[in-house]
KEPAGU-569601 format. One line per field, with one value per residue (C-alpha): residue number from 1; x, y, z. Coordinates in nm, 4 decimals, m for minus. Example, Ala and Ser with C-alpha at 12.3 -4.5 7.8 and 13.67 -1.06 7.14 Angstrom:
BEGIN
seq = c(1	2) $
xx = c(1.2300	1.3670) $
yy = c(m0.4500	m0.1060) $
zz = c(0.7800	0.7140) $
REM end
This chain:
BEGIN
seq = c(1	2	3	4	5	6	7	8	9	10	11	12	13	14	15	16	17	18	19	20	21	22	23	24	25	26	27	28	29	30	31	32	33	34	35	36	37	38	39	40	41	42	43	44	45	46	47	48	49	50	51	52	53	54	55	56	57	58	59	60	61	62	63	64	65	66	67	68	69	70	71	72	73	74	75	76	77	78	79	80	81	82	83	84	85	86	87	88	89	90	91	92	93	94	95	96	97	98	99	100	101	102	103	104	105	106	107	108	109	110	111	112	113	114	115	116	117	118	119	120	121	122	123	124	125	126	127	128	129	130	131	132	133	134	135	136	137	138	139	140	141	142	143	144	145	146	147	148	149	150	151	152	153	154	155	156	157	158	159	160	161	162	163	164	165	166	167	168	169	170	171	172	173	174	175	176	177	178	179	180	181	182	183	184	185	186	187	188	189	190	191	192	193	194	195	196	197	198	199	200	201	202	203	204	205	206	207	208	209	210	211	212	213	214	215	216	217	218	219	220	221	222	223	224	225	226	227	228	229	230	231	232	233	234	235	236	237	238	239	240	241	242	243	244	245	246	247	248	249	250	251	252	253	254	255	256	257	258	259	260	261	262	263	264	265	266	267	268	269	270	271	272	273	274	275	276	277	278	279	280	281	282	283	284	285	286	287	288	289	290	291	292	293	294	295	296	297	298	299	300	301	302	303	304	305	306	307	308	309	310	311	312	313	314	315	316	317	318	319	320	321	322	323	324	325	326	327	328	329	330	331	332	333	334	335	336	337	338	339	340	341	342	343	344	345	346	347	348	349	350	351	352	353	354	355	356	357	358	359	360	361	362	363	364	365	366	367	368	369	370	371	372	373	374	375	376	377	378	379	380	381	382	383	384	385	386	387	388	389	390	391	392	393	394	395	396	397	398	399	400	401	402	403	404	405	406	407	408	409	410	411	412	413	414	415	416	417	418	419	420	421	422	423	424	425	426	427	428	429	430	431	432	433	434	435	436	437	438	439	440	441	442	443	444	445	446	447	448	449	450	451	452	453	454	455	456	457	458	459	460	461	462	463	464	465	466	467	468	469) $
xx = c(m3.1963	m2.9451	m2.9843	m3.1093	m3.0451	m3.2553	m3.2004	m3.4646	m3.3219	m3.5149	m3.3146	m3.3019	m3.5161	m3.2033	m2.9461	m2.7066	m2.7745	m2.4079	m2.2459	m2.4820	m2.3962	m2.0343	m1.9319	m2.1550	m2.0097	m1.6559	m1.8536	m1.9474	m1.6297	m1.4897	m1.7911	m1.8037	m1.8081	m2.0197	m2.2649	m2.5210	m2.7745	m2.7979	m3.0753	m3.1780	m3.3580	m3.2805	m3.6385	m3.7790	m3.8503	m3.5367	m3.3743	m3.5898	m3.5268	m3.1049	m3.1549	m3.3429	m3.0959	m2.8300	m2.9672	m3.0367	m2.6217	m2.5942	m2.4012	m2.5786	m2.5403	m2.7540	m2.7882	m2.9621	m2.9897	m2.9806	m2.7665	m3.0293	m3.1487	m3.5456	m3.7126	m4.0347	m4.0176	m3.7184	m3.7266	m4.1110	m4.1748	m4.4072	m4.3728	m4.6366	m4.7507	m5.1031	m5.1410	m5.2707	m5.4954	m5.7577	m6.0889	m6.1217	m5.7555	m5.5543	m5.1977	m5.2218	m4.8280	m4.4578	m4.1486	m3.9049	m4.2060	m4.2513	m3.9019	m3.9238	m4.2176	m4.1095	m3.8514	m4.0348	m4.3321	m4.6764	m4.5231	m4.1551	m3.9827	m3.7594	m3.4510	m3.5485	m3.6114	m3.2870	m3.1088	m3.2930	m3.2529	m2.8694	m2.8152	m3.0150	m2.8307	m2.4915	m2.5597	m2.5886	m2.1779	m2.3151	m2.4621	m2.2399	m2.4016	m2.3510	m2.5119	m2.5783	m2.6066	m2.8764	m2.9378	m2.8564	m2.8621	m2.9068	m2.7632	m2.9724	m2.9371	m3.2330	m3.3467	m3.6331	m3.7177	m3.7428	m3.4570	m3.1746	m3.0328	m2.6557	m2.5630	m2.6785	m2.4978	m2.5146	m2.4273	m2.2161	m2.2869	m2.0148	m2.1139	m1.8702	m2.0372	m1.9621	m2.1466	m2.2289	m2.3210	m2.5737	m2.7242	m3.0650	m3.1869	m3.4282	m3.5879	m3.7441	m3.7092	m4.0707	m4.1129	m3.9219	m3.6747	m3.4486	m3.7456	m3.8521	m3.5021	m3.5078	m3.8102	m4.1086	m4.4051	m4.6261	m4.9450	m4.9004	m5.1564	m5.5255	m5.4112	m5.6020	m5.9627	m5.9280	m5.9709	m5.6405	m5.3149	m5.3350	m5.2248	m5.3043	m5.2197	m4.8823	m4.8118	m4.5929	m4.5865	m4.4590	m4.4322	m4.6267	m4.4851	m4.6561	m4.9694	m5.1224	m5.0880	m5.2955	m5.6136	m5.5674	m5.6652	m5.8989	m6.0617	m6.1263	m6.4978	m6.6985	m7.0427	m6.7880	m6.4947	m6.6622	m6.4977	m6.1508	m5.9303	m5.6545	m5.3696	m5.0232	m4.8826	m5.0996	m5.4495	m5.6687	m5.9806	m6.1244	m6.2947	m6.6192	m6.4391	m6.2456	m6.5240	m6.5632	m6.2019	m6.1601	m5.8587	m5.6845	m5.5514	m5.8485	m5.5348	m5.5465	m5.8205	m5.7675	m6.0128	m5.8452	m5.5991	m5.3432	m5.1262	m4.7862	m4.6631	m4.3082	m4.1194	m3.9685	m4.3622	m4.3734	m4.6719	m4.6324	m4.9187	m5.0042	m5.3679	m5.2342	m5.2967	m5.1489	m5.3682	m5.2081	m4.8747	m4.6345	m4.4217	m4.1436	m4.0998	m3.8787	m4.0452	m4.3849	m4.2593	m4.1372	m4.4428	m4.6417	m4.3958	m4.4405	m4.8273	m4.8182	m4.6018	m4.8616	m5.1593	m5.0068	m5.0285	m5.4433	m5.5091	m5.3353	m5.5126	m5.8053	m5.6788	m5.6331	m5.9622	m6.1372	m5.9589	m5.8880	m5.4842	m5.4044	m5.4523	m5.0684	m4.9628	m4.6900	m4.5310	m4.2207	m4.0562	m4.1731	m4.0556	m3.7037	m3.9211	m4.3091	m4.4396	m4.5655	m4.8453	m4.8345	m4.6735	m4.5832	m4.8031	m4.5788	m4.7215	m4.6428	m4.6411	m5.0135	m5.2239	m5.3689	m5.6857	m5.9789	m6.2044	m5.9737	m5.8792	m6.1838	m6.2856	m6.0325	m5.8726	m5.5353	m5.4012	m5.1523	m4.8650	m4.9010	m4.6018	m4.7574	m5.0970	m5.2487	m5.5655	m5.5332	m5.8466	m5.8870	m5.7640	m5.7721	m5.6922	m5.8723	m5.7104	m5.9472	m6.1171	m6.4696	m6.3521	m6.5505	m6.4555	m6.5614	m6.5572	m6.5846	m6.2871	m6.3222	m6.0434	m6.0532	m5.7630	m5.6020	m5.2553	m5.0340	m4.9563	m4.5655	m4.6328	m4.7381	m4.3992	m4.2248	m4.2174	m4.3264	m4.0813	m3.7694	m3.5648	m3.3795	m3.5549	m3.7935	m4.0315	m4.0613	m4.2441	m4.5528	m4.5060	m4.5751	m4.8378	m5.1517	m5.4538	m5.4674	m5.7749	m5.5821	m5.3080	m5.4605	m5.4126	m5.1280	m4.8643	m4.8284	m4.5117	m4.5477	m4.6996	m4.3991	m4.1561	m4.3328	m4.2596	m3.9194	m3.8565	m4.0429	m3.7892	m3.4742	m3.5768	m3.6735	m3.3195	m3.1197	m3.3274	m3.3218	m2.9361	m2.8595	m3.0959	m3.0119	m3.4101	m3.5366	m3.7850	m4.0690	m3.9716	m4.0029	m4.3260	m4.4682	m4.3104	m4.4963	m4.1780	m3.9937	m4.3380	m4.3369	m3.9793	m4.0365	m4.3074	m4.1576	m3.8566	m4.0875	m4.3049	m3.9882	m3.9362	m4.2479	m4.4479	m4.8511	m4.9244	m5.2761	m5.5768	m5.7441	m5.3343	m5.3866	m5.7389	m5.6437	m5.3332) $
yy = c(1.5166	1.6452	1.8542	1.6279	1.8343	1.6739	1.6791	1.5975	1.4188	1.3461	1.0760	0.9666	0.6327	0.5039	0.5175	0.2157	m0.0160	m0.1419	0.1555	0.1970	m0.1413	m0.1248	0.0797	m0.1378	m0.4853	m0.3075	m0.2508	m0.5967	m0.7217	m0.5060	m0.5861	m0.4612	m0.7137	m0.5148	m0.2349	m0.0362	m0.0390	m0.3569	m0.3441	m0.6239	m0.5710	m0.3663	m0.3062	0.0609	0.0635	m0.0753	0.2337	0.4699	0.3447	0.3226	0.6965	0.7936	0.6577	0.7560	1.1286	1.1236	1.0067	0.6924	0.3937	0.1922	m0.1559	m0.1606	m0.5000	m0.6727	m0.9737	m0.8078	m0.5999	m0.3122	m0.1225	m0.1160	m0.4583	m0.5292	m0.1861	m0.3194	m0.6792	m0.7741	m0.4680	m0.2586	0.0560	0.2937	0.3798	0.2482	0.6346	0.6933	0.9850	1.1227	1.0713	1.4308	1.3961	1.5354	1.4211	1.2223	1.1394	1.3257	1.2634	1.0611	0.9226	1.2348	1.2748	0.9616	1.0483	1.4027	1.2460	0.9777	1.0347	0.8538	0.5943	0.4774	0.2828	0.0197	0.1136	0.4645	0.3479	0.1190	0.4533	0.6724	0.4506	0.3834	0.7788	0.7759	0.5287	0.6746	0.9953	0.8858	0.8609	0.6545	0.4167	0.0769	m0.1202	m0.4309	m0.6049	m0.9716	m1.1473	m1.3538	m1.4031	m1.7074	m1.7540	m1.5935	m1.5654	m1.5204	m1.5143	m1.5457	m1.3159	m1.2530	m0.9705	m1.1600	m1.2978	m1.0906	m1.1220	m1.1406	m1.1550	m1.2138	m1.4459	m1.3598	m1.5889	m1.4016	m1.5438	m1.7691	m1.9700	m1.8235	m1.6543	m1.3677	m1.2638	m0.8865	m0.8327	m0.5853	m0.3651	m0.3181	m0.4955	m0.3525	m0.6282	m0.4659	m0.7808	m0.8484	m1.1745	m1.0937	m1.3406	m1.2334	m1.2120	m1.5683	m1.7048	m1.5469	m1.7645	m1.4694	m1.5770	m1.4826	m1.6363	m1.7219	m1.5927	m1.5923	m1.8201	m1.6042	m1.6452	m1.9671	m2.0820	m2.2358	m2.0591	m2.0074	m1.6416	m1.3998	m1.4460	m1.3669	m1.2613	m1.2214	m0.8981	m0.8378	m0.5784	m0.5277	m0.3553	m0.1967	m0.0716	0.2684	0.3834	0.6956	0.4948	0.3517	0.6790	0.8230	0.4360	0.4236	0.3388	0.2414	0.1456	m0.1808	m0.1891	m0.1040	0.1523	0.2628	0.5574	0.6056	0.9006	0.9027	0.6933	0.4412	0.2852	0.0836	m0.0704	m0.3449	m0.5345	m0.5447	m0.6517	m0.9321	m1.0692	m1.2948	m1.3944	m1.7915	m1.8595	m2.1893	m2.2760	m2.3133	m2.1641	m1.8371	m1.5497	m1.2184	m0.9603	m0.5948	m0.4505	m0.2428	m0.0817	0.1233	0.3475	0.3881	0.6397	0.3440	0.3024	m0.0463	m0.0925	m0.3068	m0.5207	m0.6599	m0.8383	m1.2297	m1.3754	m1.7322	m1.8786	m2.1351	m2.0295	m1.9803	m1.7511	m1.8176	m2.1442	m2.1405	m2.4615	m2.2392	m1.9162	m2.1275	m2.3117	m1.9715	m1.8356	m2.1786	m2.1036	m1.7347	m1.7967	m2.0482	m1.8251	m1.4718	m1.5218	m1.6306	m1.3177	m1.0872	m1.2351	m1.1552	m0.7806	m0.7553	m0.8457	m0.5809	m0.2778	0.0199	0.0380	m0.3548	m0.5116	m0.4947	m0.5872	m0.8520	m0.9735	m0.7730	m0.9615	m1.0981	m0.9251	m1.0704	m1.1687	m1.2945	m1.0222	m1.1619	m1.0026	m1.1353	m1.4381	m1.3931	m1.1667	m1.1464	m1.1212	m0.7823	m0.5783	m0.4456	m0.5656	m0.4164	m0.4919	m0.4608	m0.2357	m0.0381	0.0340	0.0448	0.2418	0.5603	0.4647	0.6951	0.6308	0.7707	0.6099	0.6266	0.6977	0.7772	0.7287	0.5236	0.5370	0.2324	0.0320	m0.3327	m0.4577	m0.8439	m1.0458	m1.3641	m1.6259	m1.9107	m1.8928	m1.8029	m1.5014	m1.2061	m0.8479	m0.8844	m0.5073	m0.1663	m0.0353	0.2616	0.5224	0.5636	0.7290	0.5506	0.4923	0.2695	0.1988	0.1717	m0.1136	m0.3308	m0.2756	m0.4720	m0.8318	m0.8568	m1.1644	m0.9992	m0.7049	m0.5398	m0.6627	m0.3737	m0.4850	m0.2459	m0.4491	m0.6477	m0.8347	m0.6269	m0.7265	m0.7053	m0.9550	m1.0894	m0.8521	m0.5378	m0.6462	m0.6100	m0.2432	m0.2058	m0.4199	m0.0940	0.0355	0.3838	0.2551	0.0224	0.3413	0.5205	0.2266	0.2269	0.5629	0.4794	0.2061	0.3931	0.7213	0.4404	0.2494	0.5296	0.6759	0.3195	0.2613	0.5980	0.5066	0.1624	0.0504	m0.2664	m0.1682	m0.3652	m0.1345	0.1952	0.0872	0.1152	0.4000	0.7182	0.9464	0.7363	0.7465	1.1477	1.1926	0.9397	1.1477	1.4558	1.3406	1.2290	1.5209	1.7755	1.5389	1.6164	1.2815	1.3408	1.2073	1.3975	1.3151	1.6787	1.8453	1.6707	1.7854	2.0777	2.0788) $
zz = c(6.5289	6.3034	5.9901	5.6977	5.3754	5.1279	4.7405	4.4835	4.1645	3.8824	3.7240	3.3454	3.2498	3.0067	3.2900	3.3066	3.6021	3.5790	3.6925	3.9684	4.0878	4.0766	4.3908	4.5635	4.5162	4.5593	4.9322	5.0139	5.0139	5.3088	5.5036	5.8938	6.1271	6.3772	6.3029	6.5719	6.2972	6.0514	5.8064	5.6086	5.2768	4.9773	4.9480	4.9700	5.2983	5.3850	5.1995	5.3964	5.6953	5.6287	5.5009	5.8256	6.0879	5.8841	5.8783	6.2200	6.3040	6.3320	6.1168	5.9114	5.7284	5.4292	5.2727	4.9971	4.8183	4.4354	4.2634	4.2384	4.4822	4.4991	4.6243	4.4101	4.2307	4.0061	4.0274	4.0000	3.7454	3.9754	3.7965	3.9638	4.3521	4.5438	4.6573	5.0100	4.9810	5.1337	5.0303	4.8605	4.7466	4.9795	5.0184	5.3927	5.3366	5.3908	5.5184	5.3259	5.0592	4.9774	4.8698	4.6460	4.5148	4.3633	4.2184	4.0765	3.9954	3.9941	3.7430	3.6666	3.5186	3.6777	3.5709	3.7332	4.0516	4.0482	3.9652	4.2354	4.5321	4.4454	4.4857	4.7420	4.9251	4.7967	4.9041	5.2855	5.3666	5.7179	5.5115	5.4680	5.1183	5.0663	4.7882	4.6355	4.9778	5.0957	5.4821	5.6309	5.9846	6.2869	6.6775	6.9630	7.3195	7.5443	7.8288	8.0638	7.8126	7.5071	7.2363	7.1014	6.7685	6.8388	6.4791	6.1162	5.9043	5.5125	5.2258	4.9176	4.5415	4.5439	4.8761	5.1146	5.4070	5.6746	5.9849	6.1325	6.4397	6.5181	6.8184	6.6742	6.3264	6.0955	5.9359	5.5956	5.4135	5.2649	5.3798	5.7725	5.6906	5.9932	6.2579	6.1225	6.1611	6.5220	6.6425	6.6369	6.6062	6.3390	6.1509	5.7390	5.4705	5.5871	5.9137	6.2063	6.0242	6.1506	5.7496	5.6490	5.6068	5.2210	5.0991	4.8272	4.5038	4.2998	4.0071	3.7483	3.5359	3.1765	2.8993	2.5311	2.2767	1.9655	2.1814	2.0443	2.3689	2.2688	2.1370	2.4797	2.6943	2.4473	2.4181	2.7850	2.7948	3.1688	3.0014	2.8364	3.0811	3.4039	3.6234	3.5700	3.3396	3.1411	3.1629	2.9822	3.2127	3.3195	3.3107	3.5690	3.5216	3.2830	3.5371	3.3687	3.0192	3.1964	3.3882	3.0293	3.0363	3.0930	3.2074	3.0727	3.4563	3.7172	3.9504	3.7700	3.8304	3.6231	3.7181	3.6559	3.5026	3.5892	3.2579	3.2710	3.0251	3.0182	2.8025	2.5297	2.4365	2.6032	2.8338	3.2128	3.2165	3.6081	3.5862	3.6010	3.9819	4.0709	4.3844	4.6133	4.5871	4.9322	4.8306	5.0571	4.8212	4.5226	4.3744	4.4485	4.2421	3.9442	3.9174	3.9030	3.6609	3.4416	3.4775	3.4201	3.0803	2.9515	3.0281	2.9218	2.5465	2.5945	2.7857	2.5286	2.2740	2.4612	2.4970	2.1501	2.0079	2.2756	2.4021	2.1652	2.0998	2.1628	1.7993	1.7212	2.0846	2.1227	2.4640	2.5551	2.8604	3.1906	3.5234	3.6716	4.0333	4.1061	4.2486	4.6322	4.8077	5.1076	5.3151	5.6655	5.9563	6.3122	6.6361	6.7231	7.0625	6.8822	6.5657	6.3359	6.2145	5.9749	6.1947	6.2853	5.9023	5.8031	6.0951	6.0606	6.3819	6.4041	6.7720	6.9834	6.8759	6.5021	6.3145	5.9431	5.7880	5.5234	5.3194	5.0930	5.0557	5.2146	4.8626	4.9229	4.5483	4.5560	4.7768	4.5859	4.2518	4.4089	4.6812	4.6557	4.8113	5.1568	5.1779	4.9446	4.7808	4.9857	5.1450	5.4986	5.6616	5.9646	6.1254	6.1236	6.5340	6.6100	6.8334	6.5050	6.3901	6.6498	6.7349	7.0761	7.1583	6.9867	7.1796	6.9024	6.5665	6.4027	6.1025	5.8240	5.5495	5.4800	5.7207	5.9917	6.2812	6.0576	6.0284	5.6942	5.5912	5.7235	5.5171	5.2632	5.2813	5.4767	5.2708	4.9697	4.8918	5.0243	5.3837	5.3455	5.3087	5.5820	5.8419	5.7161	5.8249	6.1722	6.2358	6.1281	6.3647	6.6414	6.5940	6.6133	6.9392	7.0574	7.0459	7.2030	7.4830	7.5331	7.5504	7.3694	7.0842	7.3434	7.6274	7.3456	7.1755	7.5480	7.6850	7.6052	7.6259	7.3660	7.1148	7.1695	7.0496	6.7991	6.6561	6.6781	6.5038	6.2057	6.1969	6.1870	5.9189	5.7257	5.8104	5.8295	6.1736	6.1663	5.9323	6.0626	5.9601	5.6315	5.5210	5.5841	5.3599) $
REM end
């Protein structure tokens, strides 16, 4: 691999998304027509995983449909991390997260991320950006090994469209629009229980302003609000509280909070879930954004009358994007699954580790947790990242080959970034090599340079390397 000289920036929360933008749509308009590395997704795991090939030599084509960098961290207002720690605390991530999260921080604000992951992208001179396109189409050809995507065809703002062709694809949209368009399989929402194929809930986040932020943390009480805290940048909890809140939609369950600070005094408020919603439908997303808008001012008047700080609070602005938890689940060359979260299970191909709880939000009105919010440190296999009936097409997103209850730890942000990296290291060994990603997840050789690549690259591949520190 070659020399990756990496820079920390701490970036300014006031800093002008316009001029970060600008360069960028300059790029699209002298788009390549063919690129040995296409990814797909703007998201932050499609950043990581652009940064990592392009760090390790090869060209990349970064695209996204927005005009920020940053996926669900600027566009659905998801201002903070879901940490994977250890039980006892210890860090149990590296590589390229750890990066973003020294310049970040635990919490953020938007317009910091948006201004982080454009120099991080800008930085990378192998990187080819090309922003405000939407995919549209794909070419395959067929083979006794599986499909290969020839080509991705992208739609620009003003309808015209333009097609790249690609060696290997990372697919880091959230949703794995391109695999989906390529005929993998995969299994929607909650569809291998065998129950139905409904999904977890979305929602849509806004701001408050005029919240005494500091009654807030000193207010924080478990006997009344049930377990939970409050720091100067954000505050969890409330379950206990909210367990009296009637909601005025029987399609809306709001059972926790979860409260960002940002520097400007307004406060992130993400506690609102919309059930029944597929979030691959538009007419889905603006029906949960017409029934989040009617129920938001009922819950803050709620909030108001009962936690310390909130009496003055007033509704800031809602969150550009729904934020969507979970939609697609591809059939992958392996699966994750519950037990084997839940379990600790870190095999032999794992390619960065995760400690995030089985967090499943209420598909209906009367779920329960089906299991503990407990950590348990596990891996993440590099077989789940690739669709078993796709040569060149690697997954980094939620999407992924994870049951729907394994999910429900696996689709965070930072596990996200970690399987970005994965895929970038893997596309850039894979196109030197000239294997398919099925014929790398299951050749032994391939996963040992793989891993070494990541772990020169500070990833955690070892839960007994990380208790230790």
């Amino acid at each position: 691999m070659s020399n990756r000289n990496f820079v920390r920036v701490a970036l300014s929360c006031g800093l002008c998304l316009s001029l970060l933008v600008q360069p960028l749509v300059a790029a699209a308009q002298s788009a390549a027509q063919r690129t040995p590395i296409l990814v797909v997704g703007g998201t932050p795991a499609g950043i990581a995983a652009a940064v990592a090939a392009a760090r390790d030599g090869s060209d990349v084509t970064l695209t996204t449909n927005r005009g920020v960098w940053g996926g669900i961290l600027t566009d659905a207002m998801m201002d903070q991390w879901d940490l994977n720690v250890a039980p006892d605390g210890a860090a149990v991530q590296g590589g390229l997260f750890d990066e973003i999260h020294a310049a970040l921080g635990d919490a953020f604000t938007p317009q910091a991320a948006a201004a982080y992951f454009g120099q991080l992208v800008a930085r990378e001179p192998q990187i080819h950006a090309i922003v405000d396109v939407q995919v549209d189409g794909v070419t395959t050809s067929t083979s006794a090994g599986g499909r290969t995507v020839a080509s991705v065809r992208f739609r620009r703002t003003d309808g015209t469209t333009f097609t790249i062709a690609a060696g290997r694809v990372v697919d880091a949209t959230d949703d794995g629009d391109v695999a989906a368009l390529a005929g993998a399989r995969y299994d929607l929402g909650r569809q291998d229980t065998g129950i139905d194929e409904r999904m977890q809930p979305v929602t849509l986040m806004f701001t408050l302003r005029d919240v005494a932020w500091d009654r807030v943390v000193a207010g924080y009480d478990s006997v009344r609000f049930g377990s939970g805290g409050a720091v100067d940048r954000r505050a969890w909890g409330y379950a206990k509280l909210l367990s009296a809140y009637r909601p005025l939609s029987s399609e809306v369950v709001v059972r926790d909070l979860n409260l960002g600070h940002a520097p400007d005094g307004e406060v992130t408020v993400n506690a609102i879930n919309i059930l029944g919603i597929d979030g691959r439908s538009d007419a889905d997303l603006a029906r949960a954004r017409a029934i989040s808008e009617r129920e938001t001012p009922r819950l803050i008047a709620f909030l108001r009358a009962r936690i310390p700080g909130f009496a003055a609070a007033t509704l800031g602005r809602y969150a550009d994007a729904i934020y969507v938890r979970e939609t697609r689940h591809f059939a992958g060359v392996e699966q994750l699954t519950a037990d084997e979260v839940w379990h600790g299970a870190i095999p032999d191909d794992t390619i960065g580790l995760s400690s995030y709880p089985l967090d499943l939000h209420p598909v209906t009105a009367d779920d329960r947790l089906a299991y503990a919010p407990l950590r348990h440190v596990y891996g993440i296999p590099f077989g789940t990242l690739v669709p078993r009936d796709l040569t060149n097409v690697i997954l980094a997103s939620p999407a992924i080959s994870a049951t729907h209850v394994a999910a429900g730890s696996a689709r965070v942000i930072p596990t996200t970034i970690e399987e970005g990296e994965a895929a970038g290291d893997a596309a850039a060994l894979a196109s030197r090599s000239g294997a398919s990603f099925p014929q790398f997840a299951r050749d032994p050789a391939a996963i040992v340079q793989l891993r070494g690549e990541l772990s020169e690259d500070g990833t955690i591949l070892s839960y007994r390397n990380a208790a230790a520190g």
